[in-house]
C-alpha atoms as one frame of an Amber mdcrd trajectory, in Angstrom:
protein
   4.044  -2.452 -35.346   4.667  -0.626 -32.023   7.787   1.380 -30.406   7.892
  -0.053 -27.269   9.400   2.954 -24.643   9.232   3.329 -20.509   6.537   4.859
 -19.152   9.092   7.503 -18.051  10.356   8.057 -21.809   6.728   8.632 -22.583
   5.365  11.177 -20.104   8.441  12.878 -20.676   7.681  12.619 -24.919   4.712
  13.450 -24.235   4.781  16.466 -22.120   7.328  18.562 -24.061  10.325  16.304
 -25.651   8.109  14.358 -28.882   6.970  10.633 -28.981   8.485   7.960 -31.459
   6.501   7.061 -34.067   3.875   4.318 -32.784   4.953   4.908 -29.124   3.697
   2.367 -26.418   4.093   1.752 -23.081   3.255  -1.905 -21.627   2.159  -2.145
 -18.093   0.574  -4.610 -15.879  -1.666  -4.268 -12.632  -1.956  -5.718  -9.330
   1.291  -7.974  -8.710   0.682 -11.183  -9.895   3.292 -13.905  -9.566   2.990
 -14.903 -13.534   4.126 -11.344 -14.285   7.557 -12.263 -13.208   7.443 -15.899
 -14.345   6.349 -15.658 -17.272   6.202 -11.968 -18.460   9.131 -11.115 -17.379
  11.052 -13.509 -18.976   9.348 -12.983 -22.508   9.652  -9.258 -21.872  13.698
  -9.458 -21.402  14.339 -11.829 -24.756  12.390  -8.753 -26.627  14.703  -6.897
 -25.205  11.599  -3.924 -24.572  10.575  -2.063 -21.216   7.316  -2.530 -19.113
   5.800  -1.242 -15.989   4.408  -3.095 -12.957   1.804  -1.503 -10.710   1.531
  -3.619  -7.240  -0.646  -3.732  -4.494   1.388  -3.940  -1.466  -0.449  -5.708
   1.134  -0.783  -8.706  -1.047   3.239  -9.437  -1.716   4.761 -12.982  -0.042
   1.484 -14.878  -0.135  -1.748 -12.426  -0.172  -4.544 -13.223  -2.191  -6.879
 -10.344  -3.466 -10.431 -10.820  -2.714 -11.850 -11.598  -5.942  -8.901 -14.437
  -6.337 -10.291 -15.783  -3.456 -13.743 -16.250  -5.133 -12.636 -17.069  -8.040
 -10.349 -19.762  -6.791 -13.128 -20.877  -4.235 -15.360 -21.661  -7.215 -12.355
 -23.272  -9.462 -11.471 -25.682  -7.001 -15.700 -27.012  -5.027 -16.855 -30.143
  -5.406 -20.346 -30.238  -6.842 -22.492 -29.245  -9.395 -24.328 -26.297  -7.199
 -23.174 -23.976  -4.443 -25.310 -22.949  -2.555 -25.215 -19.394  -0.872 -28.795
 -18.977   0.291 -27.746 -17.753   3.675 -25.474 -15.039   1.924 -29.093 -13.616
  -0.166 -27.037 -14.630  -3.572 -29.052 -18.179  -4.508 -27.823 -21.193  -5.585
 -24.917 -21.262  -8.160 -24.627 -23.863 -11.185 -21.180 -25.440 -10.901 -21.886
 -28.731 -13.329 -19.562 -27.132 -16.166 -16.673 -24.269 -16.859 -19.456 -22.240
 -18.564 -21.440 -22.321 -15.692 -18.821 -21.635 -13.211 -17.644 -18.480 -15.248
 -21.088 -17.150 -15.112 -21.398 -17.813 -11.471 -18.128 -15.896 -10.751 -18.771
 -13.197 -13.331 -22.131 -12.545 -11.459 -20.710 -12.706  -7.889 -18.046 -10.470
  -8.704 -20.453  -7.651  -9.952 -22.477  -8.263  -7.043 -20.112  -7.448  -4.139
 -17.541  -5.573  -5.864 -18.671  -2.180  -4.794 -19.634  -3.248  -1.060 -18.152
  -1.509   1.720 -14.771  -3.177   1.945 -15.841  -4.921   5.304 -18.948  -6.206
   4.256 -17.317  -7.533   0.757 -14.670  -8.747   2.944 -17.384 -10.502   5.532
 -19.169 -12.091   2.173 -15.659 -13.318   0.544 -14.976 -15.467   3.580 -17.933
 -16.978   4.136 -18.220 -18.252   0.245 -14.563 -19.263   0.824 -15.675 -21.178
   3.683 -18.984 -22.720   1.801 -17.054 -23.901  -0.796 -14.368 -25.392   1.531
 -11.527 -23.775  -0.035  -8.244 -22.094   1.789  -7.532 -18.918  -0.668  -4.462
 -19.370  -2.201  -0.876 -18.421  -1.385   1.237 -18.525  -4.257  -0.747 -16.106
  -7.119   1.112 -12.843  -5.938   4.896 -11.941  -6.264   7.153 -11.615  -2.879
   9.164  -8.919  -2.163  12.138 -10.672  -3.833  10.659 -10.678  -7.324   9.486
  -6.747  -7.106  13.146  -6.172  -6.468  14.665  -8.809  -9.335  11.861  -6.917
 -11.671  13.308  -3.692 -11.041  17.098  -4.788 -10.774  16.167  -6.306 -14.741
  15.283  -2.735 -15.706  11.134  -2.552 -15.137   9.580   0.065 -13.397   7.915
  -0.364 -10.543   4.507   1.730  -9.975   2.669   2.253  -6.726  -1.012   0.669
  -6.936  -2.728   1.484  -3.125  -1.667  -1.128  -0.446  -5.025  -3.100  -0.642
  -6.652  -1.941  -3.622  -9.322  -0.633  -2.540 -12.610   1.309  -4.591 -10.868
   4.749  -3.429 -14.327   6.275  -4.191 -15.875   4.148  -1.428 -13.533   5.662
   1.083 -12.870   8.636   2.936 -10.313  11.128   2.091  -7.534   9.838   5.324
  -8.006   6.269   4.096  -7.159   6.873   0.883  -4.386   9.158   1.601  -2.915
   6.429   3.360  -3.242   3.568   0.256  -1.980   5.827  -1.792   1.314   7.095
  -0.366   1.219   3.425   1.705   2.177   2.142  -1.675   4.232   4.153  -2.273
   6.754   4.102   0.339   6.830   0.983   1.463   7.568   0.100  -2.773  10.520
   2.471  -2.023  12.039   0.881   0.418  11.692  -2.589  -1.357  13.823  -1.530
  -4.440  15.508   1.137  -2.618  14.616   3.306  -5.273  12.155   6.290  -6.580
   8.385   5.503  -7.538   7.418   8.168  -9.673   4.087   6.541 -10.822   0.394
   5.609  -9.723  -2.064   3.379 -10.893  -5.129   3.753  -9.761  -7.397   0.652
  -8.513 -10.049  -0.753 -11.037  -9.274   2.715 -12.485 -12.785   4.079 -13.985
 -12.438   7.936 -13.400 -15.921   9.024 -11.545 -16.823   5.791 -10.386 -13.726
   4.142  -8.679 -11.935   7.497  -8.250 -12.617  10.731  -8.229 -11.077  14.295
  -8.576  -9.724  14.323  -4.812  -7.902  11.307  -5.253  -5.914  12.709  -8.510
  -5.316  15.830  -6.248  -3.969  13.691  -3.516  -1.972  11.805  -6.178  -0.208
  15.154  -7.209   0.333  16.038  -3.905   2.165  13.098  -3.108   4.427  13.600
  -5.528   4.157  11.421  -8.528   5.525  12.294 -11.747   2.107  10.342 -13.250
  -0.663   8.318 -13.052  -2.865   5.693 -15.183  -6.482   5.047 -15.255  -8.098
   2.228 -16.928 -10.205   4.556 -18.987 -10.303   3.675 -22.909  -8.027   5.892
 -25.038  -4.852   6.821 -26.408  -3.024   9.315 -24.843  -2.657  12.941 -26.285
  -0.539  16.136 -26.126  -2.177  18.180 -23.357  -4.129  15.306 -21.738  -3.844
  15.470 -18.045  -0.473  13.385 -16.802  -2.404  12.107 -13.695  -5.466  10.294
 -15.661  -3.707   8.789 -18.552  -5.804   6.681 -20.734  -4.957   2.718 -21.464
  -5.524   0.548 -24.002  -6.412  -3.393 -23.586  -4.526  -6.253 -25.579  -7.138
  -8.682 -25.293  -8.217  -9.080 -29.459  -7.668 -12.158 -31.316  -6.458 -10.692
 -33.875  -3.871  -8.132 -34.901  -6.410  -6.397 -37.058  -9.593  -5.854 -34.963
  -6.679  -4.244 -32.046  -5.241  -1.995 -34.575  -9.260  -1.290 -35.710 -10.428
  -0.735 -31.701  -7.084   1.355 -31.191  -8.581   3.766 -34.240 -11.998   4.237
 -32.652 -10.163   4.953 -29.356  -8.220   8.121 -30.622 -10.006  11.092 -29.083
  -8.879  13.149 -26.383  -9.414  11.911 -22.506 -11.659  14.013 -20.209 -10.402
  15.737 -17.605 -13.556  16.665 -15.872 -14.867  14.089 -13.495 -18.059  13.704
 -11.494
């Protein structure tokens, strides 16, 4: 159905030398572990390209804070937990359903704290629950450089993936090209692209952050905003597309509705 090309082939299509026919780009966030064990693996007998964004400060045994409450909830004993003390009740933990809601809710709740606060709250369920976080969901430095050496490209993603719209404009200078070098000297190569965290344009980033994004010298950046990218959209916010239908006919029905041009404008 789909032309799979590098991310490189396509900004470079797109921005003056012509797309394929049915041009796509497959990427994946954050640095997970099963992105080299398994993805990778399915990825090289297809013989087609993908990019991997990673968070820095997580590689050789990091866990990213809502793994750890995630995790904390998989693995209590009991039917309730109860965070009282925390203001955030007592959680239903008799049955999956109930655990995914319990998570789901958390999640929203502290997601957009103040990174110390969310932080503060994130141990203290870890420690309710009696759970460790875990140390084996992200990739070490080894497999960033084995993805790259098997022809992926590697993408800068901050270096704790942090709301960038929560912070001020040194802090997020420093994620940003933190990433970014330190990714460099890993694979001993060029990153030319940037994704950015959680990736909603006006509410986890905002204008200054694609300005600081050109300025440190990225060929391109991704969003997670809904769309399919365009001649003339702006390189720096391109638009992605989730894989997550059951079916190969409601995706190729959701990728029609998603054809219109992305906004470059941001609160």
């Amino acid at each position: 159905m789909f032309n799979i090309i590098s991310l490189s082939e396509a900004v470079n299509g797109l921005y003056g030398g012509g797309l394929p026919a049915r041009a796509a780009v497959i990427t994946f966030d954050d640095g997970y572990r099963d992105n080299f064990e398994v993805a990778l693996p399915i990825l090289k007998a297809l013989g087609v390209p993908a990019t991997f964004f990673i968070a820095t400060d997580f590689l050789d045994g990091g866990c990213m804070w809502n793994d750890s409450i995630i995790e904390s909830f998989r693995a209590f004993k009991g039917d309730r937990i109860d965070l009282e003390t925390l203001g955030m009740g007592c959680l239903r933990t008799d049955s999956n359903e109930a655990r995914r809601g319990a998570i789901e809710s958390l999640l929203e709740r502290i997601k957009y704290l103040p990174e110390g606060r969310r932080s503060e709250l994130v141990g203290r369920v870890s420690t309710l629950a009696k759970v460790s976080p875990p140390d084996s969901l992200m990739m070490t430095r080894s497999q960033v450089r084995d993805l790259h050496a098997a022809g992926m490209t590697i993408g800068a993603h901050t270096r704790s993936h942090p709301i960038l719209a929560l912070e001020d404009s040194l802090r997020s200078e420093r994620e940003i090209c933190g990433s970014r070098t330190e990714l460099e000297s890993i694979i001993d190569a060029p990153v030319a692209f940037f994704a950015y965290p959680n990736g909603m344009p006006g509410k986890d980033y905002e204008s200054r952050h694609v300005s600081q994004v050109k300025a440190a010298g990225f060929s391109a950046a991704v969003s997670t905003a809904t769309g399919v990218c365009v001649e003339g959209g702006d390189r720096f916010q391109l638009p992605r597309f989730t894989p997550w239908d059951r079916s190969p006919t409601r995706f190729a029905l959701r990728l029609l509705l998603s054809r219109k041009r992305f906004p470059v404008d941001m609160v």
